[in-house]
C-alpha positions as CSV (number, residue, x, y, z in Angstrom):
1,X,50.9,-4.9,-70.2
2,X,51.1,-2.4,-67.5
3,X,47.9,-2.2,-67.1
4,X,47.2,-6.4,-66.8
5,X,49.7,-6.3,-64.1
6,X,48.5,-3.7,-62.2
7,X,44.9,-4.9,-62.6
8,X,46.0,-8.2,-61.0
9,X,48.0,-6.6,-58.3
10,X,45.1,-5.1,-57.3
11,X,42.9,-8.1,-57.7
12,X,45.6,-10.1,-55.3
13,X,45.4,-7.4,-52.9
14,X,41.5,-7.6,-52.8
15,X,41.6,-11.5,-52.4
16,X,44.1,-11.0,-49.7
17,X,42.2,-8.8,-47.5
18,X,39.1,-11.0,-48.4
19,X,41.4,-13.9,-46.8
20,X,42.6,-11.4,-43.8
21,X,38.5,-10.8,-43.0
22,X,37.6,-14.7,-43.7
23,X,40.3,-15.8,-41.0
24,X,40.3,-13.0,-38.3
25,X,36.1,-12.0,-37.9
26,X,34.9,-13.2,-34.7
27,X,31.7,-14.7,-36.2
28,X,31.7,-18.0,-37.9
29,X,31.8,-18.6,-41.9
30,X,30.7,-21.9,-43.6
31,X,31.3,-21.7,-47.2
32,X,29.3,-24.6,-49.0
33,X,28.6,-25.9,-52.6
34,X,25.4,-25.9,-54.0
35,X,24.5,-29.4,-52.5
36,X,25.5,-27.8,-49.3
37,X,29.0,-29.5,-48.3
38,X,31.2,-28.1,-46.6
39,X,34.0,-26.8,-48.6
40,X,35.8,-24.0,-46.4
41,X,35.3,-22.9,-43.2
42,X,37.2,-19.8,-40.7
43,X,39.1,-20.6,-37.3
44,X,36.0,-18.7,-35.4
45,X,33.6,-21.5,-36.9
46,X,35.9,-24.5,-35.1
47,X,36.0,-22.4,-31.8
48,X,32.3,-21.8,-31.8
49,X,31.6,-25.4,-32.9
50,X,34.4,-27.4,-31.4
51,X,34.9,-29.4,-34.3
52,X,38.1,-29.0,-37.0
53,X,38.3,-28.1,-39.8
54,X,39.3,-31.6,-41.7
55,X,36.3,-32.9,-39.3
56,X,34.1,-30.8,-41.3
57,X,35.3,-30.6,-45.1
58,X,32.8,-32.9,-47.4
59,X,30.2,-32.8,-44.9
60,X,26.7,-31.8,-45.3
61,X,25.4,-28.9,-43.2
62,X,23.1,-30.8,-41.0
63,X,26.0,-31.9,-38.9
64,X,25.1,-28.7,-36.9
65,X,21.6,-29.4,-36.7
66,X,20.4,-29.3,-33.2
67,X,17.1,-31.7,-33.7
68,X,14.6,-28.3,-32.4
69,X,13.4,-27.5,-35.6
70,X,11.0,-29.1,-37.6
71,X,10.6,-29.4,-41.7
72,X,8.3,-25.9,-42.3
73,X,11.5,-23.9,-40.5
74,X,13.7,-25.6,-42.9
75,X,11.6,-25.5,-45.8
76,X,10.4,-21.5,-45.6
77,X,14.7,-21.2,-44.8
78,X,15.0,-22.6,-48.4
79,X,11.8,-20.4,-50.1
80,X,13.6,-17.4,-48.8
81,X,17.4,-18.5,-50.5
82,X,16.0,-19.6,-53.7
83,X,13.3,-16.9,-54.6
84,X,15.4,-13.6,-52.5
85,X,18.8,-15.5,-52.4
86,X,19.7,-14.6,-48.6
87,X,18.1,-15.9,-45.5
88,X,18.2,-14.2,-41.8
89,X,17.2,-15.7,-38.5
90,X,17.6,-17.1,-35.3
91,X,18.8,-20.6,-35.5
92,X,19.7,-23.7,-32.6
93,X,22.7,-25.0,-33.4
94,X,24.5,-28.0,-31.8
95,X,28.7,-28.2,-31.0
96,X,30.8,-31.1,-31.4
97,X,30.0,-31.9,-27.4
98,X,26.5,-32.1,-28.1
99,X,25.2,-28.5,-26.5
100,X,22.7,-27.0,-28.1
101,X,23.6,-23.2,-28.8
102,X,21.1,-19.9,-30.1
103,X,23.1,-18.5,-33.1
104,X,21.8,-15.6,-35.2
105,X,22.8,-16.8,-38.8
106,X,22.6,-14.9,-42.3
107,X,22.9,-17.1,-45.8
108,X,23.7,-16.0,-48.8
109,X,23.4,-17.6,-52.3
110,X,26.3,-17.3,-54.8
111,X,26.1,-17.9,-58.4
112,X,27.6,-17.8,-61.5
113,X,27.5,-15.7,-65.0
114,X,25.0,-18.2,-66.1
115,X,22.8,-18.1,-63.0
116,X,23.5,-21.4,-61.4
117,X,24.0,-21.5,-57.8
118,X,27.4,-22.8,-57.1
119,X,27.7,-21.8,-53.2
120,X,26.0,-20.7,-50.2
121,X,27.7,-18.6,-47.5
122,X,26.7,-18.8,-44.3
123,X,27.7,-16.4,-41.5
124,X,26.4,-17.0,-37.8
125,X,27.3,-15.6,-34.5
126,X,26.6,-17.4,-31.1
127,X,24.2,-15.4,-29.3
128,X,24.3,-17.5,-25.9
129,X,25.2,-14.4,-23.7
130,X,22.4,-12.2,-25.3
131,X,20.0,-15.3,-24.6
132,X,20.9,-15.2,-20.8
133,X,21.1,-11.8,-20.5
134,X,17.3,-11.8,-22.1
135,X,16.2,-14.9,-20.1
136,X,17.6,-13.0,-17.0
137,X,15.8,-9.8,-17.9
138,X,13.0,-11.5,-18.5
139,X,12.9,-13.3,-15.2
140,X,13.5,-10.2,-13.4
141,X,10.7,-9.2,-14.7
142,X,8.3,-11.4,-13.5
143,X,10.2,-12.4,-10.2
144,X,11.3,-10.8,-7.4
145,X,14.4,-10.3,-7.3
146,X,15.3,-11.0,-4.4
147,X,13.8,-14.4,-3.0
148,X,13.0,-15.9,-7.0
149,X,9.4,-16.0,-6.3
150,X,7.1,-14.5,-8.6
151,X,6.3,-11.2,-8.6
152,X,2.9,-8.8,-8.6
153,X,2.9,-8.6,-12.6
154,X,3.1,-12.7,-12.9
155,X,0.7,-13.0,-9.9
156,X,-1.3,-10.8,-11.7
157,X,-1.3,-12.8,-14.4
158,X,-1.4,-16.2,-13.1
159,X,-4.5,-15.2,-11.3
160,X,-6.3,-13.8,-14.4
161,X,-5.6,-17.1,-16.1
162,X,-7.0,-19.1,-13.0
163,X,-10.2,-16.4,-12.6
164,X,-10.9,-18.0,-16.6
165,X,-10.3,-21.2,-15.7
166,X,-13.0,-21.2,-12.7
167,X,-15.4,-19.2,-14.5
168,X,-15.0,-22.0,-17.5
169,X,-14.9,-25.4,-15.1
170,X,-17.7,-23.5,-12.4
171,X,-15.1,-23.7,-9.3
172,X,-13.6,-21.9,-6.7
173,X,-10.4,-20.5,-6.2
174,X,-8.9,-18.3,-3.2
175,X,-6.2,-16.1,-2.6
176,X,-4.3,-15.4,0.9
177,X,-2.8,-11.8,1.4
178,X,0.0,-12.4,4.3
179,X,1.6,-9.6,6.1
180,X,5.1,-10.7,8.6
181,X,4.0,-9.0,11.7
182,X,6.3,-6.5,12.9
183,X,9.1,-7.7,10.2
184,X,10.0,-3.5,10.3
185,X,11.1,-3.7,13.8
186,X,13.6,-6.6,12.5
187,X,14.8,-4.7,9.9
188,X,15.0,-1.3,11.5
189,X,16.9,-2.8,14.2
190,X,18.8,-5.6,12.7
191,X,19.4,-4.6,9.5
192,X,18.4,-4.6,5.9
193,X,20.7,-7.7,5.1
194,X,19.9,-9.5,8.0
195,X,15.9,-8.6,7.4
196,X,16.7,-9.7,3.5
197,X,17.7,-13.0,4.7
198,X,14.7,-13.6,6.5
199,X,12.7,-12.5,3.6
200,X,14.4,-15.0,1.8
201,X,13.6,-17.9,4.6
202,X,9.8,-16.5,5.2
203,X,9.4,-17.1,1.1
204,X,10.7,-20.3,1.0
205,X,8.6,-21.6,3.8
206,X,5.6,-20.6,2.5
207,X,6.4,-22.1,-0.6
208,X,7.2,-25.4,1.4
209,X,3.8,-25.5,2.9
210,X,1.6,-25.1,-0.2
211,X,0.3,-27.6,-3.2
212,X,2.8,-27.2,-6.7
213,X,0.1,-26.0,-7.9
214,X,-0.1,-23.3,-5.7
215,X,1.4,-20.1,-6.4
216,X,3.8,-17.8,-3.5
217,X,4.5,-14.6,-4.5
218,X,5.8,-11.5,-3.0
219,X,4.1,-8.3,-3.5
220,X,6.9,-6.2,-2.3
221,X,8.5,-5.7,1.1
222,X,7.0,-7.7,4.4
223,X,4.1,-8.8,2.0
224,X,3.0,-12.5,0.4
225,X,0.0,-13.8,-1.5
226,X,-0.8,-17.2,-2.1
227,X,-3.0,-18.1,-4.4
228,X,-5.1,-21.7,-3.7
229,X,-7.0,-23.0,-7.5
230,X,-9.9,-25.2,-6.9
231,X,-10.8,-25.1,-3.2
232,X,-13.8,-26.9,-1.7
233,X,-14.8,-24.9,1.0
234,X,-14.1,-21.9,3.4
235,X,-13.3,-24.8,5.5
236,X,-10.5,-25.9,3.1
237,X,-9.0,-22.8,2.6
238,X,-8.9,-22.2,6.5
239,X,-7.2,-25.4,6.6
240,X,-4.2,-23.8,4.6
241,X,-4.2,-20.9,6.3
242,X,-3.9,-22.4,9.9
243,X,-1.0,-24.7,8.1
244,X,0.9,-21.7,6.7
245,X,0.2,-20.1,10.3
246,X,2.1,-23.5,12.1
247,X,4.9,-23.7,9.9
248,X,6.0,-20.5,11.3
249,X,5.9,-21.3,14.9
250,X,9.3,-22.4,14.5
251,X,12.0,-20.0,15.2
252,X,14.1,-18.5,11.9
253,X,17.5,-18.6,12.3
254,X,20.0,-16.1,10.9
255,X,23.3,-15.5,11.9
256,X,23.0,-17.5,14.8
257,X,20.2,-15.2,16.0
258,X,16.3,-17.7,16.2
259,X,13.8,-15.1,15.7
260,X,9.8,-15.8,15.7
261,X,7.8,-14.3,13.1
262,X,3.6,-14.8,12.8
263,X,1.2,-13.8,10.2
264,X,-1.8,-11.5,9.5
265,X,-3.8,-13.1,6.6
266,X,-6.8,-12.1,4.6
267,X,-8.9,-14.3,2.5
268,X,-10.9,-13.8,-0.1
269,X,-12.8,-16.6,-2.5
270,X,-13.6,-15.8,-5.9
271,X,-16.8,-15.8,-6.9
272,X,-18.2,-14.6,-3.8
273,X,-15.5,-11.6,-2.6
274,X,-14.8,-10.6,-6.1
275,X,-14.2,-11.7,-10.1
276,X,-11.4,-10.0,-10.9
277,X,-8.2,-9.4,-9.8
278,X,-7.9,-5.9,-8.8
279,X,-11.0,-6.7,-6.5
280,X,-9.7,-9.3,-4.8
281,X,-6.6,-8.0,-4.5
282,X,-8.2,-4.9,-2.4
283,X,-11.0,-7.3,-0.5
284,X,-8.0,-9.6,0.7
285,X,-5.9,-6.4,1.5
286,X,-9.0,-5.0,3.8
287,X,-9.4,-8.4,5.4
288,X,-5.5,-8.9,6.2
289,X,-5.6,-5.2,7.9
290,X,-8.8,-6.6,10.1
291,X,-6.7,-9.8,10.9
292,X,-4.0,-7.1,12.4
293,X,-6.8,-5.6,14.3
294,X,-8.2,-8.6,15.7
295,X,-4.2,-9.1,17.2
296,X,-2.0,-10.4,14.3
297,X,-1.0,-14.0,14.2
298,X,-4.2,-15.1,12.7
299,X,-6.3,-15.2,9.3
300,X,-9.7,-13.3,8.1
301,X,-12.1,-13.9,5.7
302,X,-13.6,-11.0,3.8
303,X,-16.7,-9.8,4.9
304,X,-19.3,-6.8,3.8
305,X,-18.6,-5.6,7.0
306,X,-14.6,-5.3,6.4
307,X,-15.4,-3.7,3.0
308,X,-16.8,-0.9,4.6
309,X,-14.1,-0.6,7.5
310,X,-11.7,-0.7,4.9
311,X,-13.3,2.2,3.1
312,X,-13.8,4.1,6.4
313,X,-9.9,2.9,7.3
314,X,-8.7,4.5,3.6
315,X,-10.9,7.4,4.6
316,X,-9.3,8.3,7.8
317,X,-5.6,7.9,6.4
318,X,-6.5,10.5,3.6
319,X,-8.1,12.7,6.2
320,X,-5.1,12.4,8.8
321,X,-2.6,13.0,6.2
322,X,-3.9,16.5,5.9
323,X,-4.7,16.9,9.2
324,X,-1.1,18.0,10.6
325,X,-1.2,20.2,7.4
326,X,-4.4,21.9,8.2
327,X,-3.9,22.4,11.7
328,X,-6.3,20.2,13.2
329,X,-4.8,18.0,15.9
330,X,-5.0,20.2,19.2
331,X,-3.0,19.2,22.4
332,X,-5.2,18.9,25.7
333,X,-4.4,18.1,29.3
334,X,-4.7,16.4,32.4
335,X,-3.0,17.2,35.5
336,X,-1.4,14.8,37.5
337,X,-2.1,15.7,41.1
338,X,-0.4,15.2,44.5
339,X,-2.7,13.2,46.5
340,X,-2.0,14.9,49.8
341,X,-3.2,18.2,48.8
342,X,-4.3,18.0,45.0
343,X,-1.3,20.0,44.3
344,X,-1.0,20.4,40.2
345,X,3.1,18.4,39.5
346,X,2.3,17.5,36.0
347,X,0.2,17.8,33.1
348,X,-0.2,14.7,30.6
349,X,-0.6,15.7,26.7
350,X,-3.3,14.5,24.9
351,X,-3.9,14.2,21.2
352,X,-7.2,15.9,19.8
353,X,-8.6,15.7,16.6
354,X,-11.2,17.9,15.2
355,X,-12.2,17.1,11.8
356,X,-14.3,20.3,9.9
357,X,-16.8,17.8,8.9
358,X,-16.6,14.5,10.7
359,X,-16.4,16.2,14.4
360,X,-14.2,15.0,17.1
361,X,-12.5,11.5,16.1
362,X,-11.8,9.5,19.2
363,X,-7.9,8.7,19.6
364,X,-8.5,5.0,19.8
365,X,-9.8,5.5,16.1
366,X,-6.7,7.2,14.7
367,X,-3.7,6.5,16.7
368,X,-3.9,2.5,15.3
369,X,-3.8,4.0,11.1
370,X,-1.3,6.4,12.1
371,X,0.5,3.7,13.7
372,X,0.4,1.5,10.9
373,X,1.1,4.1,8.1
374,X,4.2,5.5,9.8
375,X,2.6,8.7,10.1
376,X,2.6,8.9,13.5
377,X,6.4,9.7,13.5
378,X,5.5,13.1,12.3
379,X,3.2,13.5,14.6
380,X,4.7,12.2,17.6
381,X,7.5,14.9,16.3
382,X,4.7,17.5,16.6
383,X,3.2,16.5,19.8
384,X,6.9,16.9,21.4
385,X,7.6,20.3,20.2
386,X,3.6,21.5,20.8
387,X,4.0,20.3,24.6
388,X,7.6,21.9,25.2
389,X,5.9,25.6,23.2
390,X,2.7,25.2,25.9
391,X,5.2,24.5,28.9
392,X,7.4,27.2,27.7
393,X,4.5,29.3,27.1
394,X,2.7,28.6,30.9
395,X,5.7,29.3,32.7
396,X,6.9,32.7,30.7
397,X,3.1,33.7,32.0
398,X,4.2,32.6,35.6
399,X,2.6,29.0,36.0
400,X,4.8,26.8,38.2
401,X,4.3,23.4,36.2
402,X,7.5,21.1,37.9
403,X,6.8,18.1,34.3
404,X,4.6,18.0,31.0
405,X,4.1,14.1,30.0
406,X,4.3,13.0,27.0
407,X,3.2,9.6,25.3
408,X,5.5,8.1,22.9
409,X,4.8,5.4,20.1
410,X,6.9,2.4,20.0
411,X,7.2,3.6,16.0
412,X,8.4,7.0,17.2
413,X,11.4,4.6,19.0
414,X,12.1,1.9,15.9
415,X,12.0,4.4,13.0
416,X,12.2,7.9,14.3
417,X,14.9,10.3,15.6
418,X,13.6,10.6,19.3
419,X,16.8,11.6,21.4
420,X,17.6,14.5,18.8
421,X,13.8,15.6,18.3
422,X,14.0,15.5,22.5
423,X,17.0,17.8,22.5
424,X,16.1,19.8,19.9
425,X,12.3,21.1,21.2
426,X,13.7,21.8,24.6
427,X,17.0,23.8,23.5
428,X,14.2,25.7,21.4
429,X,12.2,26.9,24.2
430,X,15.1,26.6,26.8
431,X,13.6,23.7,29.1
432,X,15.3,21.3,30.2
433,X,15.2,17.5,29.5
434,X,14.4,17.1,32.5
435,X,11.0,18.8,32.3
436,X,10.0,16.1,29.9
437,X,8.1,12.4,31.3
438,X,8.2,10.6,28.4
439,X,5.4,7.7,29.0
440,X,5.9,4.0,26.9
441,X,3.5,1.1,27.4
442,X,5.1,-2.5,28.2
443,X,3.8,-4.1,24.8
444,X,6.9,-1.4,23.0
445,X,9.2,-2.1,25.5
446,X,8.7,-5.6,24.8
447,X,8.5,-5.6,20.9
448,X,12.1,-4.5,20.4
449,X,13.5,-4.6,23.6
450,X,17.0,-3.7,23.2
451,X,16.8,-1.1,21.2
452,X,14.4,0.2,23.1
453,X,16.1,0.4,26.4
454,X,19.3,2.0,24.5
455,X,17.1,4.8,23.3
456,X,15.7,5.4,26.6
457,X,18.7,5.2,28.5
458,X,19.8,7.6,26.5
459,X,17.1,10.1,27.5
460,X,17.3,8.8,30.9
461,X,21.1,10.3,30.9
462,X,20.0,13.6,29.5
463,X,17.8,13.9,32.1
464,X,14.3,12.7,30.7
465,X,11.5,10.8,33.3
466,X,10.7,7.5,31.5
467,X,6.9,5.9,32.7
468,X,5.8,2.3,31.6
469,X,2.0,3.7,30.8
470,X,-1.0,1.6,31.6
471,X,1.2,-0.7,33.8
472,X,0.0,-4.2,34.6
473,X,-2.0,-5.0,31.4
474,X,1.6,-5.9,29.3
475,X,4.2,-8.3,30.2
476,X,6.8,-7.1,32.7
477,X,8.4,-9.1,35.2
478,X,9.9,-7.2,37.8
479,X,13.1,-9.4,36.5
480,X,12.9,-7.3,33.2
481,X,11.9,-3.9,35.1
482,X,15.6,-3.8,36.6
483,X,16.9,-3.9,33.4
484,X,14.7,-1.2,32.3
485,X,15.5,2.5,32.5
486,X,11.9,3.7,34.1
487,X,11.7,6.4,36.8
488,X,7.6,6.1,37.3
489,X,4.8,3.0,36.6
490,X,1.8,4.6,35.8
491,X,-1.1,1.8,37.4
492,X,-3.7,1.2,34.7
493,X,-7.7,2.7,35.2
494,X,-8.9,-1.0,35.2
495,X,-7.4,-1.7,38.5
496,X,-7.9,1.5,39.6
497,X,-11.8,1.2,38.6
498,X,-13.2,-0.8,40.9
499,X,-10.8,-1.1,43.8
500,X,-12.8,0.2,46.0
501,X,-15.1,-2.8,45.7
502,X,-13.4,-5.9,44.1
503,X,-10.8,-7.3,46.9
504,X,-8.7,-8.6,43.1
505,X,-7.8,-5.6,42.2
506,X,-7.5,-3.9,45.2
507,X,-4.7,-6.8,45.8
508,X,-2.9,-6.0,42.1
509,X,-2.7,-2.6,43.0
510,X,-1.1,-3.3,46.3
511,X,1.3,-5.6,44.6
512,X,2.5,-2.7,42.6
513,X,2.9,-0.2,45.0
514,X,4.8,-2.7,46.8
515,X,7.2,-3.8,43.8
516,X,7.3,-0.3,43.2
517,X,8.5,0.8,46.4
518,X,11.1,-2.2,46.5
519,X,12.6,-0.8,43.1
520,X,11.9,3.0,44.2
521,X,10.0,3.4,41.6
522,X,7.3,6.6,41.4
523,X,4.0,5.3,41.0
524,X,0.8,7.2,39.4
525,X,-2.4,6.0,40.2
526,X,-4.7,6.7,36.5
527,X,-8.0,6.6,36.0
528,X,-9.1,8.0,39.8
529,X,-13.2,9.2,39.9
530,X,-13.9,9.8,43.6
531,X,-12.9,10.1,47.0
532,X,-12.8,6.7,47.7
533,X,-10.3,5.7,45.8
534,X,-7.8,8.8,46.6
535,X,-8.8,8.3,50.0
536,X,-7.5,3.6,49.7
537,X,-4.9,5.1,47.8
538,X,-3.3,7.2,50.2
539,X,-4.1,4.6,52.7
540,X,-1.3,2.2,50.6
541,X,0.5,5.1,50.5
542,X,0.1,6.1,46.6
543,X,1.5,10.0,46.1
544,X,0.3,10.7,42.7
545,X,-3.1,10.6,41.3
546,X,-4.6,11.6,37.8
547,X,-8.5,10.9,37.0
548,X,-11.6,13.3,36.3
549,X,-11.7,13.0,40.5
550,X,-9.1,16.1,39.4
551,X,-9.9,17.2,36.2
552,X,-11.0,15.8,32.7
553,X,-8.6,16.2,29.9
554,X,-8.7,19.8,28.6
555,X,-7.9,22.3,26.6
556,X,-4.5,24.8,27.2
557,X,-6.8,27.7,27.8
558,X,-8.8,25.3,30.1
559,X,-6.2,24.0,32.0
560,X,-4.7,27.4,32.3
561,X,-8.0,28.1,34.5
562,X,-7.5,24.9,36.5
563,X,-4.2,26.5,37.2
564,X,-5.3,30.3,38.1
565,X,-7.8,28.3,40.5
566,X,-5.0,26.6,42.0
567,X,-2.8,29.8,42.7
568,X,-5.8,31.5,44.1
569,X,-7.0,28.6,46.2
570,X,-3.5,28.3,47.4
571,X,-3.0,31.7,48.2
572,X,-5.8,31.7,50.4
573,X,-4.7,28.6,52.1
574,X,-3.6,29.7,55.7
């Protein structure tokens, strides 16, 4: 007797907890009979459902059913309970307010001593969070981020599809590599949330301006890619591109700021620039970097001929890279002469390279990649402490050299660290700022204009000469040179040239000195060959002169003679 009630009390303590579990698990139980009515249910089923329970008892299962799948789900669901007597999966349910809900379910037959089935639990949790979380993940990974367009993998993709497609159907198809022109001077100077906005803009208006059956992507940062199925012609695609090109003469706004943004495109069509993706990817790449050549805000088709720039171009980076490492860029000079007695005031610094195999490469060839690539923060860094060693170095040996001028890159002023770089090299070698001409061309002073007159200031304040270089070829007004903090115009060699002979330029140059004078402004006269022009120079009362009248650019142990030839000269001078 003992041993019945204690086998009981145990039995009613086993049923309880069963009951405990039943009501308080956080997934939903359905408990049915064998012809799969409802006959119990928990208090998680009716918050996951919506319905109650009385709404449910007697009811077949299929009161749940959500209408997605069809009879071979159901029937291999019913294979699995009778021959295994459990079933697991993935199963779209639908609640009392008619959503559909992802629910990962588990069955279970129960049957009898005799081996009938007399019930079937079912346990199911609502997996509609891991769903999004997936479908979010899984978007990520095939869209950027950040403006929702797709991204290189599903580009990638899309166009491998497409290259099928137009090898199977014996059409065209081209793709459009876009760069936003100077889109890092916005973001350098305005911000990465402001330049994420206008990412954002740029995207979408692309997008507006192409067929839905177009794709837009972004490849990361400043860069796009369309992609253009079935086109007719080269004529057709140029269409597009000259469309994409006039959406964006209208100003972005952002902030309340309107800011103007143009494109560098390269084209490439598929079959003749390339059948597969990574080709076209690089032959519209090369042709996007020519369209930046040719002056931005414009489109380029591939050609044979950009292939091999683009090689020579990738060539020149890898070799310039190395070239700071290996010691290969040399500093020379040209003096800057008085033109009353050819007095030495100032030497310019120019950057050399001499490559071990390719020879001499011309500046115009490598300052542009270094430009472009950023590296020529590094080396701008390089070319200021190299000039303030030399100056250091020439007047320690006794050389009276009053400025060394430098040339600075409108990169060196958006992304580098100029004014402490400055301040640095000449606490170093004990100069002062003031030994330093720092020359800018108009075309920086008018890409980022604020910023650039803040840095300059700046330098201006410590001391620094500031020169607009090749002066008359860019934009100023002399409206904007008052707000600018120059000390010198430096007149371009084209005007200089031929002034002895062409009454236009003779006039220009007259202009300047004239403006000059009115804003006392210093004004060096560049590019000066003979005697004539020092001589109509003078006459319009010009002070400084630099040419190969003087002296070619050369190196420091060259231009150290120029100056032992001065001091003896000068010497002799009664």
């Amino acid at each position: 007797m003992f041993f019945n009630v204690t086998q009981r009390r145990e039995e009613y303590n086993r049923q309880r907890l069963s009951a405990v579990v039943f009501e308080s698990t956080s997934e939903g139980v359905v408990i049915t009979d064998k012809d799969n009515r409802i006959v119990e249910i928990n208090d998680a089923l009716t918050h996951i459902t919506g319905y109650q329970k009385e709404e449910l008892l007697g009811c077949n299962t299929r009161i749940f059913s959500s209408g997605i799948h069809n009879s071979a789900f159901y029937a291999e669901l019913w294979t699995s309970l009778e021959q295994r007597g459990v079933w697991r999966g993935e199963v779209w349910d639908r609640r009392k307010n008619g959503e559909v809900f992802p629910a990962w379910q588990t069955i279970n037959t129960i049957c009898n001593e005799a081996g009938e089935v007399v019930n079937y639990v079912s346990i199911f949790s609502d997996i509609s969070a891991i769903k999004q979380s997936q479908e979010k993940l899984d978007f990520l990974a095939y869209h950027d981020p950040l403006t929702t367009l797709p991204n290189r993998v599903l580009f990638t993709d899309r166009l491998t599809q497409a290259l099928e497609r137009s090898r199977r159907e014996n059409n065209r198809l081209a793709i459009i590599f876009i760069d936003l022109d100077r889109f890092k001077n916005i973001n350098d100077t305005l911000g990465h949330a402001f330049g994420d906005q206008l990412l954002v803009d740029a995207g979408l208006r692309l997008l507006n301006n192409v067929r839905k059956v177009d794709t837009v992507a972004r490849l990361g940062g400043d860069e796009f890619i369309v992609l253009l199925e079935d086109v007719e012609s080269e004529e057709h695609v140029a269409y597009f591109a000259g469309k994409l090109n006039r959406a964006f003469v209208e100003p972005f706004i952002v902030n309340d700021n309107h800011l103007h943004l143009t494109l560098s495109m390269g084209i490439c069509i598929s079959p003749a620039d390339g059948t597969d993706v990574e080709t076209l990817l690089k032959n519209a790449d090369a042709a996007m970097y020519r369209a930046k050549e040719q002056g931005r805000n414009g489109f380029q088709f591939f050609t044979r001929d950009i292939s091999l720039r683009a090689y020579e171009r990738l060539t020149l980076e890898t070799n310039l890279r190395d070239a700071l490492k290996k010691e290969q860029l040399e500093l020379y000079y040209q003096p800057q002469n008085l033109l009353e007695d050819g007095k030495i005031i100032a030497a310019e610094a120019l950057l050399r390279w001499q490559h071990p195999e390719l020879g001499k490469i011309p500046p115009e060839n490598f300052i542009p990649v270094a430009e472009e690539t950023g590296l020529i923060v590094s080396i701008g860094e390089w070319v200021i402490t190299e000039a303030c060693r030399q100056l250091r170095l020439w007047r320690d040996q006794g050389y009276v050299i009053p400025q060394i001028a430098i040339n600075v890159s409108g990169i060196q002023l958006q992304r580098g660290d100029l004014v402490n770089h400055v301040l640095m090299s000449c606490e170093f070698y004990q100069l002062a700022v003031s030994d330093l001409e720092l020359e800018i061309t108009e075309s920086v002073l008018m890409d980022d204009a604020e910023q650039s007159i803040r840095i300059l200031t700046e330098l201006q304040e410590y001391g620094a000469s500031i020169t607009i270089d090749d002066f008359g070829t860019g934009y100023s007004s002399l409206g904007y040179l008052k707000r600018l903090p120059v000390n010198k115009l430096k007149i371009d060699r084209n005007f200089i040239r031929d002034i002895v002979n062409d009454a236009d330029d003779t006039a220009i140059v007259k202009a300047i000195l004239a403006m000059a004078e009115k804003l006392q402004l210093t004004v060096i006269a560049e590019g000066v060959e003979g005697e004539a022009h020092c001589r109509l120079l003078s006459e319009q009362n010009c002070k400084i002169a630099q040419g190969h009248y003087f002296s070619r650019a050369v190196s420091a142990r060259e231009f150290q003679d120029l100056l032992d030839w001065e001091r003896v000269n000068r010497r002799s001078d009664p």
